[in-house]
C-alpha positions in Angstrom: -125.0 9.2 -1.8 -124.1 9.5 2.0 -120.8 7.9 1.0 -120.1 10.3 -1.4 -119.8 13.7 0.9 -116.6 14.2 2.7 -114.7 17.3 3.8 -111.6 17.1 2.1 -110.3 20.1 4.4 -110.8 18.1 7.8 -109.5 14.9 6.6 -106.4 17.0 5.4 -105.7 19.2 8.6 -106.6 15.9 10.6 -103.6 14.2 8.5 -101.4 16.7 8.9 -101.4 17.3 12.2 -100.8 13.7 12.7 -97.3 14.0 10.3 -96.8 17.1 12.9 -97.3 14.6 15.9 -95.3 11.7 14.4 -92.5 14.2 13.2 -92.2 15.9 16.9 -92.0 12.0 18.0 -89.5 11.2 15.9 -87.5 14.6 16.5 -87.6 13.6 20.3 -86.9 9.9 19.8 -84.0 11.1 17.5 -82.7 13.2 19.9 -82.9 10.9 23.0 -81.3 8.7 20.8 -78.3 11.4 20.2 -77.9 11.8 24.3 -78.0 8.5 24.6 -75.1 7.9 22.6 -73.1 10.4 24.1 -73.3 9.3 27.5 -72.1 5.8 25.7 -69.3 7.5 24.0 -68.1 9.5 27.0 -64.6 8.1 28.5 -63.0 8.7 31.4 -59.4 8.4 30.8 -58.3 9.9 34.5 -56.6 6.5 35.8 -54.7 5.9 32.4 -53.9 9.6 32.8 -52.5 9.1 36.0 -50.5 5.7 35.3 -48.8 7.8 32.3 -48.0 10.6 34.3 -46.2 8.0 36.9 -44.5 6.1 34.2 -43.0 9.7 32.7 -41.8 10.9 35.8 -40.2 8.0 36.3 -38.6 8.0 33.0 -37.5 12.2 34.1 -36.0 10.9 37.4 -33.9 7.8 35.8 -32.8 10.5 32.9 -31.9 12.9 35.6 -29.9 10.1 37.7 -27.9 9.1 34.1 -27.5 12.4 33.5 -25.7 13.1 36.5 -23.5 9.9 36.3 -22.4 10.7 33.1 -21.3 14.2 34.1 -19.4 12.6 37.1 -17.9 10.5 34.8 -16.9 13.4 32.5 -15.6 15.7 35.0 -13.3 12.5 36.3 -14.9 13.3 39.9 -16.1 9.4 40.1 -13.4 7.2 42.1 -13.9 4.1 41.0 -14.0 5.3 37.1 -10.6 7.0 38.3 -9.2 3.8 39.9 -10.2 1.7 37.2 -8.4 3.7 34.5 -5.0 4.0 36.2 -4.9 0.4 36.3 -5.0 0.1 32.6 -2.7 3.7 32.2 
């Protein structure tokens, strides 16, 4: 008969605040988790950033530099283009 008698109600509170426990562990553990895979995700893309930035200012100067000679040419202010052409004239 000693078997028999139980509290239902301290068995169940005990229970539940174990799920409570477990759930607040596994909310943190999720959560570490999360920041933890956000420090993995982060990139730093600074150095390909700068590379790029060197290669298209680059690109702007030689553009610049053709752009120029081809307006020389145009405008007949370049010699040798000038010299070349009366040779064939």
């Amino acid at each position: 008969m000693a078997d028999a008698i139980q509290l239902p109600e301290t068995s169940g509170k005990i229970s539940i605040d174990e799920n409570l426990t477990d759930r607040a562990k596994l909310d943190n553990l999720v959560t570490d988790l999360a920041q933890e895979y956000s420090k993995y995700l982060k990139v730093d893309v600074s150095a390909e950033k700068a590379v790029l930035e060197d290669e298209v200012e680059d690109i702007l100067t030689r553009l610049d530099e053709f752009t120029s000679f081809v307006d020389m040419v145009r405008g007949g202010q370049c010699i040798v283009f000038k010299s070349n052409t009366s040779r064939y004239s």
